[in-house]
C-alpha positions as CSV (number, residue, x, y, z in Angstrom):
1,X,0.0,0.0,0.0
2,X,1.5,3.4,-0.9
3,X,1.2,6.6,1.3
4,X,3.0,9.7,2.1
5,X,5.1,9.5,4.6
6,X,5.6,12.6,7.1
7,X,8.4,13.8,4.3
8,X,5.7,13.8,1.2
9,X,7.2,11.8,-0.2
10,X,5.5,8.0,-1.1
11,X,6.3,5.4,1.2
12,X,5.2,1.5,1.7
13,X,4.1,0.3,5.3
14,X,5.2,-3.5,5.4
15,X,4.8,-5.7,8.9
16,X,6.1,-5.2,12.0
17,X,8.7,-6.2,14.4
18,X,8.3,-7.6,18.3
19,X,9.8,-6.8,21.1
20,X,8.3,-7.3,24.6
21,X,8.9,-5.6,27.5
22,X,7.6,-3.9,31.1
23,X,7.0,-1.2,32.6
24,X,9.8,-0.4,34.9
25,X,9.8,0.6,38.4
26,X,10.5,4.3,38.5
27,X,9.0,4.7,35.3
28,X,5.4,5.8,36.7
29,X,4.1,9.4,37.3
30,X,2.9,10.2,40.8
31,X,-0.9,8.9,39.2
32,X,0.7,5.3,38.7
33,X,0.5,5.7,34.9
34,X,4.2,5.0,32.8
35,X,5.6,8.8,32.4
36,X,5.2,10.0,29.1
37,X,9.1,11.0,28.8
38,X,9.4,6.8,28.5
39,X,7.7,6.9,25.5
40,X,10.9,7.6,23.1
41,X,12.9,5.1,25.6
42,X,10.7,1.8,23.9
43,X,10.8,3.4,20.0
44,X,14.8,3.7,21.0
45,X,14.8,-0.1,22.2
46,X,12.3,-2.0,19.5
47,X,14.1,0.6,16.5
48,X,17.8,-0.9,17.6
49,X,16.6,-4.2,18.3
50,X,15.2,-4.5,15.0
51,X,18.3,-3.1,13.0
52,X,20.7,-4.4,15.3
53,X,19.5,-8.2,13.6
54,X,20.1,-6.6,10.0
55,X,23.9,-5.2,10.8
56,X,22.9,-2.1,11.1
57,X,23.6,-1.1,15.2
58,X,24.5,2.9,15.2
59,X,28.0,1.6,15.8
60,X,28.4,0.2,12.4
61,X,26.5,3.5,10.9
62,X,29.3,5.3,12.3
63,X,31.8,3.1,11.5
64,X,30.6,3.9,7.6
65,X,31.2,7.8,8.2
66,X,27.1,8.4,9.1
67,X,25.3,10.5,11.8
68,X,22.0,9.6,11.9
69,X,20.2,12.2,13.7
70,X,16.4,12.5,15.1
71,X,14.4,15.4,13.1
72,X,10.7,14.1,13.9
73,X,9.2,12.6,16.4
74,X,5.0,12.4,17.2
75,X,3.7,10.3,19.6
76,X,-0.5,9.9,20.7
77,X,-1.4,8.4,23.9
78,X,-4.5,6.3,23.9
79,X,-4.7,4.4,27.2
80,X,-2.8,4.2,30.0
81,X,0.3,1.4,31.2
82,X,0.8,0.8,34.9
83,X,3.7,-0.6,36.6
84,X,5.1,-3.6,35.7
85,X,2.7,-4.1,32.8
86,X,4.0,-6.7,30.2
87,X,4.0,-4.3,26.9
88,X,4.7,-5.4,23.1
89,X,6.4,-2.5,20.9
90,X,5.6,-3.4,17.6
91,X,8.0,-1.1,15.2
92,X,7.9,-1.1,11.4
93,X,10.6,0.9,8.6
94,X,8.8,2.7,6.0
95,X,10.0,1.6,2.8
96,X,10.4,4.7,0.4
97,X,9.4,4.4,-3.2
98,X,12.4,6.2,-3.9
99,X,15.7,6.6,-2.4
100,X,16.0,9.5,0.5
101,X,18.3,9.5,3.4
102,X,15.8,9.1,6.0
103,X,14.6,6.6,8.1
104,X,11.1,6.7,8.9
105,X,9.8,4.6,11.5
106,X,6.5,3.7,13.2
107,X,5.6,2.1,16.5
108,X,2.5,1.0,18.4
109,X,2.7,-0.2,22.1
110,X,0.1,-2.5,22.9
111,X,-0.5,-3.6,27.0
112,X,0.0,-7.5,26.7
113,X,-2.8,-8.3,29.4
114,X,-6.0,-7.2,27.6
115,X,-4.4,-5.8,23.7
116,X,-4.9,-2.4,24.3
117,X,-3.0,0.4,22.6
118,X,-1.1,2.2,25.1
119,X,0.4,4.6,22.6
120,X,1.6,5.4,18.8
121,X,4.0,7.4,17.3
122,X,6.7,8.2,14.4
123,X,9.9,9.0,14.3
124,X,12.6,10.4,10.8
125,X,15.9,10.1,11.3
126,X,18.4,11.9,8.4
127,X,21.1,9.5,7.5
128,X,24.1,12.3,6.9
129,X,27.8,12.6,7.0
130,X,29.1,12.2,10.4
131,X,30.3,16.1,9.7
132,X,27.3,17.6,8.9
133,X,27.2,16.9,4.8
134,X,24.4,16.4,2.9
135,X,24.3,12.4,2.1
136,X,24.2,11.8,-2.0
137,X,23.9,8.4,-2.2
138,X,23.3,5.6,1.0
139,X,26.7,3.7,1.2
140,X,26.2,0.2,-0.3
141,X,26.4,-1.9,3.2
142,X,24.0,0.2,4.9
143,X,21.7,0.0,1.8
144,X,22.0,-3.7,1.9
145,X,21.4,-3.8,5.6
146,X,17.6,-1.7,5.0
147,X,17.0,-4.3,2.2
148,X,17.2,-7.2,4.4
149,X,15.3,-5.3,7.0
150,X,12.7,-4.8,4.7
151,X,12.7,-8.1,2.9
152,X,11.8,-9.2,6.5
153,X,9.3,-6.9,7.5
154,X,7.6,-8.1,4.2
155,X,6.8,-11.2,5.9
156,X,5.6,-10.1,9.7
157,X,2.7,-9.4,11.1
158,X,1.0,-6.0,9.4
159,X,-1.7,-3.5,11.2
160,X,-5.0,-3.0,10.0
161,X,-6.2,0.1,9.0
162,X,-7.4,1.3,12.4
163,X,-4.1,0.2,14.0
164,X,-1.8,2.0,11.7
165,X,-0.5,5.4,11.1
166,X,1.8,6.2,13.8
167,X,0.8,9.4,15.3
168,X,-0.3,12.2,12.9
């Protein structure tokens, strides 16, 4: 299915990835609920656990001269997470129809005990030279590394409509 991404330009939403994890002590407001701040902390962990498999850790991006930097992020809160709640963060990488240096990704985090949506979001990442440059063209192991991460996504799980999106 092709879309616009939050760039404009047209992108492809293919399945998503699994991670599973809990709400931490300390990570509750004084109402109980998982602060908001923790939000970015489970995109962070189910967006390297997912390239991290592919060969793609931010240590190897920097090991190939790149900075890849956060320029977006939205995020929608639609029910609450308590502590110690079991949570899946479901994450997905936008394929572009076209080459661009950026990485868009979206998440869902779904409470494990009854399947309810906690929260979604988006983040874009530029892929640039470690120094600030502009990036030309996506160095050949790193585009190999989002082709294998997309050839898998092909093949997981996918939202439905309702359950898509990320966070407008």
């Amino acid at each position: 299915m092709s879309r616009r991404g939050p760039t404009n330009f047209p992108t492809r939403r293919l399945g998503y990835h699994c991670l599973k994890a809990r709400v931490q002590f300390g990570w509750t407001d004084p109402y109980g609920f998982l602060w908001h701040g923790h939000a970015l902390s489970y995109f962070e962990m189910s967006r390297a656990d997912l390239v991290r498999g592919f060969g793609l850790p931010a240590q190897r991006l920097l090991e190939e001269g790149l900075a890849v930097p956060m320029v977006d992020v939205a995020v929608e809160y639609t029910s609450p997470a308590y502590g110690d709640d079991e949570l899946e963060i479901q994450c997905t990488l936008l394929r572009p129809e076209l080459p661009f240096p950026y990485l868009l990704f979206e998440y869902r985090i779904v409470r494990c005990s009854d399947a309810a949506e906690v929260l979604r979001g988006r983040t874009r990442q530029l892929l640039i030279h470690r120094d600030g440059r502009t990036l030309i063209r996506i160095p050949q192991p790193v585009r190999e590394g989002l082709e294998r991460i997309w050839a898998y996504l092909d093949g997981c799980p996918r939202w439905g409509e309702e359950d898509a999106g990320g966070a407008s």
